[in-house]
PDB file with one MODEL, atoms N, CA, C and O in Angstrom:
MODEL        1
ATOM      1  N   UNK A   1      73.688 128.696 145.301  1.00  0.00           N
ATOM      2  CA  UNK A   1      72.786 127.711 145.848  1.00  0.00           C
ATOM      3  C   UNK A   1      73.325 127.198 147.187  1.00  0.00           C
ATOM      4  O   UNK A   1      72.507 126.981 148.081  1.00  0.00           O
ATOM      5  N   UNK A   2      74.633 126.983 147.406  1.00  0.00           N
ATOM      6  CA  UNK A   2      75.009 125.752 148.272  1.00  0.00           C
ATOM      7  C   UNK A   2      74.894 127.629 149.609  1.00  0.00           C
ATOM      8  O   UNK A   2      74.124 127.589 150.569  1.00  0.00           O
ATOM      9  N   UNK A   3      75.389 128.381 149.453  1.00  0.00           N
ATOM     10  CA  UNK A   3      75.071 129.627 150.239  1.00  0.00           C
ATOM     11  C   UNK A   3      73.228 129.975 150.874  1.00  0.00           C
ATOM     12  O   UNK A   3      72.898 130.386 151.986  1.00  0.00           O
ATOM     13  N   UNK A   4      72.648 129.745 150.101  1.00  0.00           N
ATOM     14  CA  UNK A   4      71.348 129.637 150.126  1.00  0.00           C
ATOM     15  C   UNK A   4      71.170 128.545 150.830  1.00  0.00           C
ATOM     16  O   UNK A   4      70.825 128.893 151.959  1.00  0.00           O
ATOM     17  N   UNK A   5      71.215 127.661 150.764  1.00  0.00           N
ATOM     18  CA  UNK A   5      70.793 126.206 151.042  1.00  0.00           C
ATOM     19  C   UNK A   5      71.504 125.942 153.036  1.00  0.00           C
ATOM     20  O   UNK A   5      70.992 125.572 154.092  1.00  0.00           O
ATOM     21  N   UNK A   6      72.463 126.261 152.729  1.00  0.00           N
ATOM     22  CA  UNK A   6      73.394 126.233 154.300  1.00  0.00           C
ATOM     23  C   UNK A   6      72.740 127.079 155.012  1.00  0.00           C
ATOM     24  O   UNK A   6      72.200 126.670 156.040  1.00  0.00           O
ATOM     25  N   UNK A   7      72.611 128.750 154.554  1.00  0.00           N
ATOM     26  CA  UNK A   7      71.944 129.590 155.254  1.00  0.00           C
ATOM     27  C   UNK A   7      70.705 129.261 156.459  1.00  0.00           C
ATOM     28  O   UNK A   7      70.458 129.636 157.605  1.00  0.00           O
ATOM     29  N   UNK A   8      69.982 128.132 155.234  1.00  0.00           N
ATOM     30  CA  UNK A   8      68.742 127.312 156.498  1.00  0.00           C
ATOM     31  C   UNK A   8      69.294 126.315 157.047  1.00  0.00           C
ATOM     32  O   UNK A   8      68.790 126.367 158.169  1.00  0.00           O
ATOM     33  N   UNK A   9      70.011 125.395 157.047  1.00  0.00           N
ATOM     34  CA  UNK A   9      70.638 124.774 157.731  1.00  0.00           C
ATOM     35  C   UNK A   9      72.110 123.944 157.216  1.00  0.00           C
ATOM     36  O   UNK A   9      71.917 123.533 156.071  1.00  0.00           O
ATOM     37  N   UNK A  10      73.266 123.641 157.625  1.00  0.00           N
ATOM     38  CA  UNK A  10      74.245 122.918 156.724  1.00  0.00           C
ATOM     39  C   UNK A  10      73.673 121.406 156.932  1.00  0.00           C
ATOM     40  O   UNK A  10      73.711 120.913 155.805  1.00  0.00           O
ATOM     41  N   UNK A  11      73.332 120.763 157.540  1.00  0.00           N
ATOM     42  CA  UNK A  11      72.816 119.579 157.125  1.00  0.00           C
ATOM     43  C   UNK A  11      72.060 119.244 155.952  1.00  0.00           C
ATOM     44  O   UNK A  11      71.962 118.211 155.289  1.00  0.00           O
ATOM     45  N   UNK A  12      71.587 120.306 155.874  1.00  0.00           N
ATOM     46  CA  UNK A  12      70.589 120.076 154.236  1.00  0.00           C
ATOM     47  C   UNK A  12      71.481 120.094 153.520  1.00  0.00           C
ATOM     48  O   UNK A  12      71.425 119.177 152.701  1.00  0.00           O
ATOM     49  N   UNK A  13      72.561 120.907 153.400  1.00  0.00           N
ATOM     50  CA  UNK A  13      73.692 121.037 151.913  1.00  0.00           C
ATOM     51  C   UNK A  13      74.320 119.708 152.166  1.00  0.00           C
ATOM     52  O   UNK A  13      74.520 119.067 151.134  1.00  0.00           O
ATOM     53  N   UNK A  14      74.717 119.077 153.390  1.00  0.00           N
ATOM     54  CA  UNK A  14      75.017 117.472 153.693  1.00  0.00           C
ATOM     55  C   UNK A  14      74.408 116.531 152.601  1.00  0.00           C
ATOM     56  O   UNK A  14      74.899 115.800 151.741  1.00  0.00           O
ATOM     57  N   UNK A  15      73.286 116.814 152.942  1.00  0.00           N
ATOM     58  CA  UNK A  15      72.030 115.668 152.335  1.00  0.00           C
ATOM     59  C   UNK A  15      72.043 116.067 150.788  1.00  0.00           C
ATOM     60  O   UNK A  15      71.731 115.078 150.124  1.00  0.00           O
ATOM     61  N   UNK A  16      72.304 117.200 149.981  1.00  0.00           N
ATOM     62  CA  UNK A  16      72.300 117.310 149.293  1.00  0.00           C
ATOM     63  C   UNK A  16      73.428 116.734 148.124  1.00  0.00           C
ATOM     64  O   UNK A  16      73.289 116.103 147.076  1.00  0.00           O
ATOM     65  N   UNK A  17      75.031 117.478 149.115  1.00  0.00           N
ATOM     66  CA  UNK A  17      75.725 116.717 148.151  1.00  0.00           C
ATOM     67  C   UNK A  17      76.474 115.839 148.561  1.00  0.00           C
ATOM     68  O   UNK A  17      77.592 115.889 148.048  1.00  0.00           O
ATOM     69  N   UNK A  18      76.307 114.984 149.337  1.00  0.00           N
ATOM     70  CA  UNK A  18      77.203 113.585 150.111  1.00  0.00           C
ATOM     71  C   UNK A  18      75.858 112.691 150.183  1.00  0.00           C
ATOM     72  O   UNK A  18      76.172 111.533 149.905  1.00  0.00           O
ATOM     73  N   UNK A  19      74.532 112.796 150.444  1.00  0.00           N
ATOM     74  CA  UNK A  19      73.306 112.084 150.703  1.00  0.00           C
ATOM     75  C   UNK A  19      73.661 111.824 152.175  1.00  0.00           C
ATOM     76  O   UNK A  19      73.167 110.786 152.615  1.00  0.00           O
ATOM     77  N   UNK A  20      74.396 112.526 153.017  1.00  0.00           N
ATOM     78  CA  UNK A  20      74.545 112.433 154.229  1.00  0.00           C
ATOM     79  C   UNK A  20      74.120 111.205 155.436  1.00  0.00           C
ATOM     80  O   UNK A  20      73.256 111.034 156.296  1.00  0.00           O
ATOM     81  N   UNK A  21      75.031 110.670 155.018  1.00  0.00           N
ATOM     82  CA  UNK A  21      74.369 109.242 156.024  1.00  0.00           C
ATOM     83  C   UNK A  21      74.974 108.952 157.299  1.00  0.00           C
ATOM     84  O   UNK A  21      76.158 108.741 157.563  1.00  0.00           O
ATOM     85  N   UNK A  22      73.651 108.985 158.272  1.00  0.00           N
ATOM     86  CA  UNK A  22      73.927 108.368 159.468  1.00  0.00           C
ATOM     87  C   UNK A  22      73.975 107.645 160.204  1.00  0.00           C
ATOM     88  O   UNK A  22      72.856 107.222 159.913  1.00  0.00           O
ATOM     89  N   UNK A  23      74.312 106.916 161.129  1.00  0.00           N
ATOM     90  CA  UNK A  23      74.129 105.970 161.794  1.00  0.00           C
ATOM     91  C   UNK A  23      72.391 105.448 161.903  1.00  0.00           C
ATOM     92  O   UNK A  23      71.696 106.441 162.118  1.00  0.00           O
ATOM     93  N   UNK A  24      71.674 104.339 161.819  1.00  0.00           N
ATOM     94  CA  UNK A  24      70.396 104.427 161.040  1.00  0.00           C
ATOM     95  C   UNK A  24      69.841 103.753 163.206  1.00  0.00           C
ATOM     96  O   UNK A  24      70.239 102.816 163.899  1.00  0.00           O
ATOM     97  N   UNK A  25      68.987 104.697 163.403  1.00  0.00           N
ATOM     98  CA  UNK A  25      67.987 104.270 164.733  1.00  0.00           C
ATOM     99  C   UNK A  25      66.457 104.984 163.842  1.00  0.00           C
ATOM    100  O   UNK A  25      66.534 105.472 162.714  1.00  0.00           O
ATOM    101  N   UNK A  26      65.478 104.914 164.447  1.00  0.00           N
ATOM    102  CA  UNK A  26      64.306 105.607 164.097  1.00  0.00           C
ATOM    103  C   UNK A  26      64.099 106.361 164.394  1.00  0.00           C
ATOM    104  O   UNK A  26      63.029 106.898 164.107  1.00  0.00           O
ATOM    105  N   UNK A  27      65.352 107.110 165.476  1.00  0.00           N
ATOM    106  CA  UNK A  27      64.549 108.697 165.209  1.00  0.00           C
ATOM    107  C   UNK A  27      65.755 109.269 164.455  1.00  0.00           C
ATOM    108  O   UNK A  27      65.549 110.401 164.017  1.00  0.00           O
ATOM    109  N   UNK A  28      66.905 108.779 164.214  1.00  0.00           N
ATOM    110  CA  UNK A  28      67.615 109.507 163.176  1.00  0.00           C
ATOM    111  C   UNK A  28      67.073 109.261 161.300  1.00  0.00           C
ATOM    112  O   UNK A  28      67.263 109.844 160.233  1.00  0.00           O
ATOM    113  N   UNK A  29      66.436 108.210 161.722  1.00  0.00           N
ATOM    114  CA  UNK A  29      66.443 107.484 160.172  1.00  0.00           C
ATOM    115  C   UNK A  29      64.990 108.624 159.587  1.00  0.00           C
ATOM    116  O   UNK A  29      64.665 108.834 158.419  1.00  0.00           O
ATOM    117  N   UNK A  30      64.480 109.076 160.596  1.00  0.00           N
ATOM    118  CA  UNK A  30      63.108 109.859 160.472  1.00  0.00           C
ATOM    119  C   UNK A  30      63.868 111.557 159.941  1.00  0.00           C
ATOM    120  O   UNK A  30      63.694 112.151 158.877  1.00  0.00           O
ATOM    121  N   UNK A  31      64.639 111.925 161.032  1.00  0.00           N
ATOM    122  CA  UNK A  31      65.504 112.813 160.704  1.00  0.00           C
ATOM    123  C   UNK A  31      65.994 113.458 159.469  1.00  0.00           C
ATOM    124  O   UNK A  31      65.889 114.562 158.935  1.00  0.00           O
ATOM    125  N   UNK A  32      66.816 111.844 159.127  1.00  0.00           N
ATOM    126  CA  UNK A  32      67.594 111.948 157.804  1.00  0.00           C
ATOM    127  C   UNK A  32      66.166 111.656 156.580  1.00  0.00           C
ATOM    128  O   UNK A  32      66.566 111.613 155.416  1.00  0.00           O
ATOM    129  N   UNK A  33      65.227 111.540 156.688  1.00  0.00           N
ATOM    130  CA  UNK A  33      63.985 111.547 155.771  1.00  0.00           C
ATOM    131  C   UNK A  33      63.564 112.847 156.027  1.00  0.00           C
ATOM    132  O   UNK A  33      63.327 113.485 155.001  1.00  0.00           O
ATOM    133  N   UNK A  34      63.392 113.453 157.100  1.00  0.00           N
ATOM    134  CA  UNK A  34      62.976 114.913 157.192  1.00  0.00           C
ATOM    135  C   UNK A  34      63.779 116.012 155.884  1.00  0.00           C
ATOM    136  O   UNK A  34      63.362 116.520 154.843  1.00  0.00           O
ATOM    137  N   UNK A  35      65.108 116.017 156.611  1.00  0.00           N
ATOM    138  CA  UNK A  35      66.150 116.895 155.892  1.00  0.00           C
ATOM    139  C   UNK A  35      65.901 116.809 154.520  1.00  0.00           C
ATOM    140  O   UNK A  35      65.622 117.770 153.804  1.00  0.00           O
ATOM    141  N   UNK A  36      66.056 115.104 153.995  1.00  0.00           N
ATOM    142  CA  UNK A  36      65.964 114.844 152.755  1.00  0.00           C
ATOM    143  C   UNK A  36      64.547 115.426 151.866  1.00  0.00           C
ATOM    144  O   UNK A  36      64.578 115.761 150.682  1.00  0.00           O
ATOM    145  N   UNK A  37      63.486 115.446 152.640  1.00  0.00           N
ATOM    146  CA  UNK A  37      62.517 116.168 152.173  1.00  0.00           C
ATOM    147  C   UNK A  37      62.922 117.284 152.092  1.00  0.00           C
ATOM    148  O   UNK A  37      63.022 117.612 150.909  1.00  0.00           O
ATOM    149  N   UNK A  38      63.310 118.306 153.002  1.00  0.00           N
ATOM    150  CA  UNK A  38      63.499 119.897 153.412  1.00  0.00           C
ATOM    151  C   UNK A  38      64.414 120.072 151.602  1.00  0.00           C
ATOM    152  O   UNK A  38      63.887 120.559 150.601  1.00  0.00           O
ATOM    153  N   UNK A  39      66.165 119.376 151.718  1.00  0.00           N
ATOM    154  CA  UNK A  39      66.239 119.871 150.964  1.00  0.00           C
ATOM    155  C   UNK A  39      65.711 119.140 149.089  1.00  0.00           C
ATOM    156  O   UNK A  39      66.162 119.708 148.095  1.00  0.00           O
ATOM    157  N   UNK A  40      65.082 118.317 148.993  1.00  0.00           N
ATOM    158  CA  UNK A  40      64.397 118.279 147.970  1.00  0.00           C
ATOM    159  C   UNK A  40      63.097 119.283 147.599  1.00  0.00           C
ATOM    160  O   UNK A  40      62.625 119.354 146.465  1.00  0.00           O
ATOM    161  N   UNK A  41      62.744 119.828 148.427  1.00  0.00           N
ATOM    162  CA  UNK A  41      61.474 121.430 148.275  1.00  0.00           C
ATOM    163  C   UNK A  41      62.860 122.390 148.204  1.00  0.00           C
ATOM    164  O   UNK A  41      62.750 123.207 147.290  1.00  0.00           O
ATOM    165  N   UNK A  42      63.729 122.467 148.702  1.00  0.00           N
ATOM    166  CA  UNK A  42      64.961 123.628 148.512  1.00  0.00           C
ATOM    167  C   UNK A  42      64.742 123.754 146.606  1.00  0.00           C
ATOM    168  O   UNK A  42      64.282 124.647 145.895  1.00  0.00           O
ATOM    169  N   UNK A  43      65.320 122.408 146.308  1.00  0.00           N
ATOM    170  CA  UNK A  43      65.882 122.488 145.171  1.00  0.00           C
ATOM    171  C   UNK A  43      64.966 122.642 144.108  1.00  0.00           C
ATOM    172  O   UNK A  43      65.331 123.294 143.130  1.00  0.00           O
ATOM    173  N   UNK A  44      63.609 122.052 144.144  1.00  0.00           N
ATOM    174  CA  UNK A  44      62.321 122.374 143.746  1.00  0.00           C
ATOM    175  C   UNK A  44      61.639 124.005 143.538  1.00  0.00           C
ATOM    176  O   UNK A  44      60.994 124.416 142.574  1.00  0.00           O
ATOM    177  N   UNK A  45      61.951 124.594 144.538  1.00  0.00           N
ATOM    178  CA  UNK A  45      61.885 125.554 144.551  1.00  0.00           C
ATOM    179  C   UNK A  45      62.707 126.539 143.844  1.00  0.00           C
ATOM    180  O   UNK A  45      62.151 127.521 143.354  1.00  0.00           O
ATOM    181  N   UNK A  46      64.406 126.326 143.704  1.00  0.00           N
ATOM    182  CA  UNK A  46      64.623 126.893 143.088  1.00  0.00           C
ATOM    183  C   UNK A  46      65.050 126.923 141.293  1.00  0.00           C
ATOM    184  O   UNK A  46      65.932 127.509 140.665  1.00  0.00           O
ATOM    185  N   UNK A  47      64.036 126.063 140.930  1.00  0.00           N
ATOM    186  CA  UNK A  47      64.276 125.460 139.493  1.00  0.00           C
ATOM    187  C   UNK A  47      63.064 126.253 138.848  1.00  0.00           C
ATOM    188  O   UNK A  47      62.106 126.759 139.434  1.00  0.00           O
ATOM    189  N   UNK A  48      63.336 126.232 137.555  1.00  0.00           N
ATOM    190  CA  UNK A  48      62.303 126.475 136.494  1.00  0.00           C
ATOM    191  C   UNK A  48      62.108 125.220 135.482  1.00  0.00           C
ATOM    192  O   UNK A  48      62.877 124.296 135.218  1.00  0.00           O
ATOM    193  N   UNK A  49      60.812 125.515 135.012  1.00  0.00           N
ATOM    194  CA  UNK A  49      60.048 124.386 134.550  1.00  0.00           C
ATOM    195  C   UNK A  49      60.890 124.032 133.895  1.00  0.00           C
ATOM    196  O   UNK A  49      60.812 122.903 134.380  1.00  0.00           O
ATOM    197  N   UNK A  50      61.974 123.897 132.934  1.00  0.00           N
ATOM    198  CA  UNK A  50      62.704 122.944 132.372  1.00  0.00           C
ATOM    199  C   UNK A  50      63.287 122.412 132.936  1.00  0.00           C
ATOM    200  O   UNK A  50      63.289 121.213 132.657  1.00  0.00           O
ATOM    201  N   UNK A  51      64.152 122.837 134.057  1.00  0.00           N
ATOM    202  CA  UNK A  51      65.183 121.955 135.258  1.00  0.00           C
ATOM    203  C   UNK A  51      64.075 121.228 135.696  1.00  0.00           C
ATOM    204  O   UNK A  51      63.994 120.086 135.244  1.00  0.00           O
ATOM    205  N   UNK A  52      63.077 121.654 136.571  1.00  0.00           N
ATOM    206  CA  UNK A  52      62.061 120.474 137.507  1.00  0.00           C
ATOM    207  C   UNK A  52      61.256 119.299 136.401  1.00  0.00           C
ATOM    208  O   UNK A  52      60.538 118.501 137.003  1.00  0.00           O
ATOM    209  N   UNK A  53      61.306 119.144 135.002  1.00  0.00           N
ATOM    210  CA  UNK A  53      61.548 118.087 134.631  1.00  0.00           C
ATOM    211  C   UNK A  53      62.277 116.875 134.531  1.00  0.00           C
ATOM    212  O   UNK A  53      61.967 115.695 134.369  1.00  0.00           O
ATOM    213  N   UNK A  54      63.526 117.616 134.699  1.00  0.00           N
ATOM    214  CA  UNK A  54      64.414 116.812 134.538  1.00  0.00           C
ATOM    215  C   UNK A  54      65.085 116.299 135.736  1.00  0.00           C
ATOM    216  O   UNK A  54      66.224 115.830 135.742  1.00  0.00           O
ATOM    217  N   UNK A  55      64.031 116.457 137.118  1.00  0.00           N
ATOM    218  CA  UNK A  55      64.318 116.249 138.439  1.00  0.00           C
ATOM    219  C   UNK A  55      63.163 115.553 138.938  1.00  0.00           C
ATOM    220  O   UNK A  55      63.397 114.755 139.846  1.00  0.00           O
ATOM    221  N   UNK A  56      61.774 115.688 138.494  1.00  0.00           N
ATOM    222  CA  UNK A  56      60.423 114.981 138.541  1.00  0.00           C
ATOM    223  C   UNK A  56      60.971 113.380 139.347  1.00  0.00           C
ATOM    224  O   UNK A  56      60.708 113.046 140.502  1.00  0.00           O
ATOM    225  N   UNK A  57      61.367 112.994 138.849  1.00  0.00           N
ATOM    226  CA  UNK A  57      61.245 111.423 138.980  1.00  0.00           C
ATOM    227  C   UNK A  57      62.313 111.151 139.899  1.00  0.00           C
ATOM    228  O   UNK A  57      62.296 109.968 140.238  1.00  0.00           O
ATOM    229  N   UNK A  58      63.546 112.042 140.601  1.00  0.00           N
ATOM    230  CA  UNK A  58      64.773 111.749 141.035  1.00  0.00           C
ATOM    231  C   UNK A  58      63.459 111.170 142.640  1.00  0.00           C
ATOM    232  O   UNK A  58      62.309 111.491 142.941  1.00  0.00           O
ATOM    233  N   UNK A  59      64.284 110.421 143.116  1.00  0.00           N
ATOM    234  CA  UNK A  59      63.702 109.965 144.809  1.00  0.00           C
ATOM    235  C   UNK A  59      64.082 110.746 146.001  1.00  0.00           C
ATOM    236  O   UNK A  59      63.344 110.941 146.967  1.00  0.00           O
ATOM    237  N   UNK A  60      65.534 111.269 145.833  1.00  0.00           N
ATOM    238  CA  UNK A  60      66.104 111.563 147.059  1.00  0.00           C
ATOM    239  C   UNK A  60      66.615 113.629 146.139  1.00  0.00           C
ATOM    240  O   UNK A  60      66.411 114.153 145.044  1.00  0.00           O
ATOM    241  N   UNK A  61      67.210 113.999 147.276  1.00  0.00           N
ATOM    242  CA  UNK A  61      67.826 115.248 147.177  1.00  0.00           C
ATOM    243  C   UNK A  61      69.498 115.291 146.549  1.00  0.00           C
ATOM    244  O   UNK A  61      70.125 116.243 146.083  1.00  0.00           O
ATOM    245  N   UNK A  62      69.875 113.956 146.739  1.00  0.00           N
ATOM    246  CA  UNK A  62      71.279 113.796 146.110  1.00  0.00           C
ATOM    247  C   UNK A  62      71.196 113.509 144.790  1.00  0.00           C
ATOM    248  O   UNK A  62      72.028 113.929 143.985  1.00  0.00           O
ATOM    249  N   UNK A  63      70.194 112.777 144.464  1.00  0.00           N
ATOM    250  CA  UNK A  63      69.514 112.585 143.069  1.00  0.00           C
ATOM    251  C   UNK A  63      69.769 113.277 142.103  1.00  0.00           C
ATOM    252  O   UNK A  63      70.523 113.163 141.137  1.00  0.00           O
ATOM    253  N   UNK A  64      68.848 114.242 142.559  1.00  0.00           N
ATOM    254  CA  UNK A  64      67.906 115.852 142.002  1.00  0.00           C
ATOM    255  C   UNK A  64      69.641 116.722 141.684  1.00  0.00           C
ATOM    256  O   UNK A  64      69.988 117.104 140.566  1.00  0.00           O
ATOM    257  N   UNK A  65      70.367 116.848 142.768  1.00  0.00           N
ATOM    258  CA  UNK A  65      71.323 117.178 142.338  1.00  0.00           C
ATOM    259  C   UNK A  65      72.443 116.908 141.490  1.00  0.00           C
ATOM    260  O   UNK A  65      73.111 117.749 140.888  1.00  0.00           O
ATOM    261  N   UNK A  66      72.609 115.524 141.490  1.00  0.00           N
ATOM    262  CA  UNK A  66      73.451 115.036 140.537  1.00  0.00           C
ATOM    263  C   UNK A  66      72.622 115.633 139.395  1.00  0.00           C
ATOM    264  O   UNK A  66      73.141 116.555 138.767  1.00  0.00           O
ATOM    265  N   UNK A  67      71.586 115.283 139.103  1.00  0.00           N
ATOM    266  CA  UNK A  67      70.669 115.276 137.627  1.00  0.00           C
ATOM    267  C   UNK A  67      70.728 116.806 137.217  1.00  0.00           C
ATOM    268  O   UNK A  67      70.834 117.144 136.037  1.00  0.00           O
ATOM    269  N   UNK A  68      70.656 117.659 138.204  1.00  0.00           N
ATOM    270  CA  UNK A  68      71.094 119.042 137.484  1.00  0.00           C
ATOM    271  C   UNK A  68      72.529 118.954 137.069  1.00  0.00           C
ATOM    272  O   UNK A  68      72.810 119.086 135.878  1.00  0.00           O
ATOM    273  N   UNK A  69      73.471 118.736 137.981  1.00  0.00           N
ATOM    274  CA  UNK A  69      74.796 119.117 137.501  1.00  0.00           C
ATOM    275  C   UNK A  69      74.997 118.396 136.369  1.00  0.00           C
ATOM    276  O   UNK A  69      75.967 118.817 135.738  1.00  0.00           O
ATOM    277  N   UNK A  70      74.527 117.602 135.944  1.00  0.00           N
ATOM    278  CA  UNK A  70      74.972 116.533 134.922  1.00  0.00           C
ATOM    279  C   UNK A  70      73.996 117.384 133.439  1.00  0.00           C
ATOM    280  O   UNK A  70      74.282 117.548 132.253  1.00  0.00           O
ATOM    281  N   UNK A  71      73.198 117.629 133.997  1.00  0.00           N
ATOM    282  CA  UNK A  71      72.733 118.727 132.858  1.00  0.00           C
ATOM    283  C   UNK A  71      73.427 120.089 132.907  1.00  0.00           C
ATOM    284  O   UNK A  71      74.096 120.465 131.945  1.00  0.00           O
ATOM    285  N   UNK A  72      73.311 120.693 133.798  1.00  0.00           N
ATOM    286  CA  UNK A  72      74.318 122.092 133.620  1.00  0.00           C
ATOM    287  C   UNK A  72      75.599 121.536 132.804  1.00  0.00           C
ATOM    288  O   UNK A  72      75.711 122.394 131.928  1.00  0.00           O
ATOM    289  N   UNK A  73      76.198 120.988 132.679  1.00  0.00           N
ATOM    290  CA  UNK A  73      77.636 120.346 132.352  1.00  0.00           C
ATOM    291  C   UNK A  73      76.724 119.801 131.002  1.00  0.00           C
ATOM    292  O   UNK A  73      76.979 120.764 130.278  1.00  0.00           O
ATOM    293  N   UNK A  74      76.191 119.277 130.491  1.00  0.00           N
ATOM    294  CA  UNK A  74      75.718 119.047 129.315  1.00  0.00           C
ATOM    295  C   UNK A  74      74.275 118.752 128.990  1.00  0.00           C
ATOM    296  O   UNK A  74      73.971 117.565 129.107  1.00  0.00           O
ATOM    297  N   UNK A  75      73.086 119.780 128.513  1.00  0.00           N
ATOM    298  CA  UNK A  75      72.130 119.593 128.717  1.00  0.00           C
ATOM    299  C   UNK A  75      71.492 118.699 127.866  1.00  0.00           C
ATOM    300  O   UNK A  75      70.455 118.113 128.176  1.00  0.00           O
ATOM    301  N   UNK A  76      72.191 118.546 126.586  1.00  0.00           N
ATOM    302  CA  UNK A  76      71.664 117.766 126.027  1.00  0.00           C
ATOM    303  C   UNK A  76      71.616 115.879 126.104  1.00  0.00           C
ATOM    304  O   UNK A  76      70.681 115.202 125.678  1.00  0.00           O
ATOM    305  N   UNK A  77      72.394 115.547 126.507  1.00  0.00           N
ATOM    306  CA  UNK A  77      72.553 114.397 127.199  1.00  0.00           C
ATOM    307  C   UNK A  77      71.713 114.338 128.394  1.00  0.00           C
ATOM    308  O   UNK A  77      71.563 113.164 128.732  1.00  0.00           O
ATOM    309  N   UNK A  78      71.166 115.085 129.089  1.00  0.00           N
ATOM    310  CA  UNK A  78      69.850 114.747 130.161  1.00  0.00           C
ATOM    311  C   UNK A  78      68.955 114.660 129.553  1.00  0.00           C
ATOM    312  O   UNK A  78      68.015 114.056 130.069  1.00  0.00           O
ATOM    313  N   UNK A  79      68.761 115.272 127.999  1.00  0.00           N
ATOM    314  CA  UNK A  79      67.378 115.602 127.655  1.00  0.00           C
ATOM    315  C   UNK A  79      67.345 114.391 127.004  1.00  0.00           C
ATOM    316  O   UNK A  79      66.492 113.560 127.314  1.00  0.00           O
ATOM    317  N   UNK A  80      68.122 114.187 126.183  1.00  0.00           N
ATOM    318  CA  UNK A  80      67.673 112.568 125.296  1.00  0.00           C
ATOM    319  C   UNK A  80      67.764 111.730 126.289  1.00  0.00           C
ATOM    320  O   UNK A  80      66.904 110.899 125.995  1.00  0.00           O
ATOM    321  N   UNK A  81      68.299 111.352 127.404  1.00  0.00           N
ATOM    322  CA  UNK A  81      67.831 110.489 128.935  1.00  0.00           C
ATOM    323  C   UNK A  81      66.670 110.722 128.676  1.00  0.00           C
ATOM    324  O   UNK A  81      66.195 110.084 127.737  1.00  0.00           O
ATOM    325  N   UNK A  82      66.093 111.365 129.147  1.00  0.00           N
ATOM    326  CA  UNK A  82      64.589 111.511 129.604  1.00  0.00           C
ATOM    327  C   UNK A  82      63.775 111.038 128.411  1.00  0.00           C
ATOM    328  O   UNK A  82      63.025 110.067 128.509  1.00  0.00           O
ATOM    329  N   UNK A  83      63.926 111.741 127.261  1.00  0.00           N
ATOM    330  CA  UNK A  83      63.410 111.221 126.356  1.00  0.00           C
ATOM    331  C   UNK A  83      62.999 109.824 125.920  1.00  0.00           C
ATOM    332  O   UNK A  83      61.886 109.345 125.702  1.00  0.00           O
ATOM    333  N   UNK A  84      64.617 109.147 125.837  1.00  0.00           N
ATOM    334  CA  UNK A  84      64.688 107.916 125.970  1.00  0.00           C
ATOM    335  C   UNK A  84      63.803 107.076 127.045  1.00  0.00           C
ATOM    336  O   UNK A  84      63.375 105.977 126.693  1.00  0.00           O
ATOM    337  N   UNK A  85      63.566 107.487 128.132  1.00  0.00           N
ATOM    338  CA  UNK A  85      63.198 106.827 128.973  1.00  0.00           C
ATOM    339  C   UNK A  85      61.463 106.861 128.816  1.00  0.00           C
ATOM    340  O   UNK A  85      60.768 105.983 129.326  1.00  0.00           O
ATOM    341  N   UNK A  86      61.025 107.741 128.216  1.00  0.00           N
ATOM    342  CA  UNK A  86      59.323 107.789 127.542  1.00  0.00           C
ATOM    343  C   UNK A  86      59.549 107.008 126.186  1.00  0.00           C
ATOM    344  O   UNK A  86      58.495 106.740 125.609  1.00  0.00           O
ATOM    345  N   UNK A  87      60.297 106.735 125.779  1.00  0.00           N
ATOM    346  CA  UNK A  87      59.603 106.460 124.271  1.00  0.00           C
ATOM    347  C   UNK A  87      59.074 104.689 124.824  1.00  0.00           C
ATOM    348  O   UNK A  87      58.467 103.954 124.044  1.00  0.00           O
TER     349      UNK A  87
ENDMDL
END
């Protein structure tokens, strides 16, 4: 992934796993909302319908990533999260 992801640009793998923060003006702050979109469709894209559940609701791209790794590393503990969080 992180090979994939750099390939289109390393700022996106930034935003992905640091949430890459910059000095905040409006055209960087637009910027750093761009990227953050770019790589949240990255990671979207490369999930299947059980992962992009369990990423649905994340806001940002650092999110989405924590919430996979924390499931790859134990899936069942994301799933009763989620669960929990509907009942």
């Amino acid at each position: 992934m992180k090979f994939f992801v750099e390939s289109i640009d390393r700022k996106i793998w930034n935003v992905i796993t640091n949430n890459y923060l910059m000095p905040i003006s409006e055209n960087v702050s637009s910027k750093r909302e761009h990227l953050d979109c770019v790589a949240m469709n990255i990671i979207v894209y490369a999930l299947d319908s059980n992962e992009l559940l369990k990423v649905s609701e994340c806001s940002s791209a650092k999110e989405r990533w924590n919430t996979l790794e924390e499931y790859h590393k134990n899936p069942m503990s994301v799933l009763m999260d989620k669960e929990e969080s509907f009942a």
